[in-house]
C-alpha angles and dihedrals in degrees: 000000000000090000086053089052094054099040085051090047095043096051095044091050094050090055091048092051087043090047094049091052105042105006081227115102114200104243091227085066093069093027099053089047097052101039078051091053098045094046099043089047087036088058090035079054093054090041095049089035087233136109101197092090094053089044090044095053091044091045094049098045085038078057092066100023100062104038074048097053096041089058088040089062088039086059091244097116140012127262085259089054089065101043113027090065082044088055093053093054095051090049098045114016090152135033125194094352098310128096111256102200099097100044085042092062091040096054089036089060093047094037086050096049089051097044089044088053090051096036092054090037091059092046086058088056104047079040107053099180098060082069099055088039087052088051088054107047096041078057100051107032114101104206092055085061091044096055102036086052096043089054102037081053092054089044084054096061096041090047092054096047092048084050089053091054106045094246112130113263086209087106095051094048088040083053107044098044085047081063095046096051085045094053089039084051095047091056097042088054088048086055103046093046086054101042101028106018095047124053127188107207143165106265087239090073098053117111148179112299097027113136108217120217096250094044139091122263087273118105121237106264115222096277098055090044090056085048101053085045090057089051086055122191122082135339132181124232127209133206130177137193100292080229106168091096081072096069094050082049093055103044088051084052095043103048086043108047106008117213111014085192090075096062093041082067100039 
């Protein structure tokens, strides 16, 4: 089970540090995973008589790969979004005895948030001006305000009944200042997909690899990038989170620690 772990980690972490580089993960990287993990769980299967391990291992990595995919054809994710997590299913679909599908899922979405808040935080800072645009437009957008007003009004009242009533009023400011860095998230990350993730460049500069805005998370091979360059003008360019570093994350945090769920409610 330990040299599955480290094949899973291994790969995964091969694909985050591609990914970073290039923002392009080799396809053998996820399919070699995941045609190791279904054969190794498929003979473990004919050795025990029982087919629970193998299913277990092609439900587990089908519970990542399809949401993915779909994503993926909605131009949400990349292709290795979809697949790499998929991969690590195939390959590990249970850890010391227990599937680890459940506790995988719940670590990926709180590692991810994490990751998505210093990732965008450290694109604000090799980018300056995202910071000055964020102050703008926090400034000047009404709906921020509006929100920010309406609840701080509701948390008021209920400050102010709890008070009466001798109840803390700790939950209500945890609460209320949770929904400001939220809103003040939600607009940073507005402000950083508009000025980082989206260029607006002279077609000649276009080349191979380049996702285009109205395109699919697949990057133009040679030939369509020689053919946006002859049209000539402008073309947008899209980027996303190079977000694959996050699978390799959650598996080491799972398989340390579990379900991080469990010690965020302690």
């Amino acid at each position: 089970m330990l040299e599955l772990l480290l094949f899973a980690f291994i790969g995964s972490a091969a694909a985050g540090l591609w990914d970073l580089r290039t923002t392009e993960v080799p396809d053998e990287i996820p399919v070699l995973m995941s045609a190791a993990g279904l054969f190794y769980w498929f003979m473990a299967s004919l050795a025990m008589e029982n087919i629970y391990p193998f299913v277990l291992s092609l439900s587990s990595g089908l519970a990542f790969l399809v949401p993915g995919m779909i994503l993926y054809k909605q131009g949400k994710w990349g292709a290795a979004d979809a697949w790499v997590p998929a991969s690590v299913m195939f390959l590990l679909p249970a850890y010391n005895g227990q599937p680890l599908l459940a506790d995988y899922i719940l670590n990926f979405l709180i590692v991810s948030s994490a990751y998505m808040i210093i990732y965008s935080l450290i694109l604000g800072a090799m980018n300056r001006q995202v910071f000055s645009l964020f102050v703008k437009d926090l400034a000047s957008n009404r709906w921020t305000k509006i929100i920010l007003l309406a609840y701080a009004g509701v948390i008021g009242i209920l400050a102010y009944i709890f008070a009466q009533k001798g109840a803390s009023v700790t939950p209500l400011l945890i609460s209320y200042f949770t929904v400001v860095f939220l809103v003040a998230f939600w607009r940073y990350a507005t402000v950083v997909e508009s000025n980082v993730f989206r260029k607006t460049v002279n077609a000649a500069a276009v080349k191979e690899g380049d996702v285009l805005e109205d395109m699919i998370w697949i990057g133009l091979t040679k030939e369509q990038a020689e053919s946006v360059r002859k049209k000539g003008g402008k073309a947008v360019i899209k980027e996303g989170v190079r977000f694959v570093p996050v699978f390799p994350i959650t598996l080491v945090v799972t398989a340390l620690y579990g379900n991080l769920l469990f010690y965020l409610l302690l």
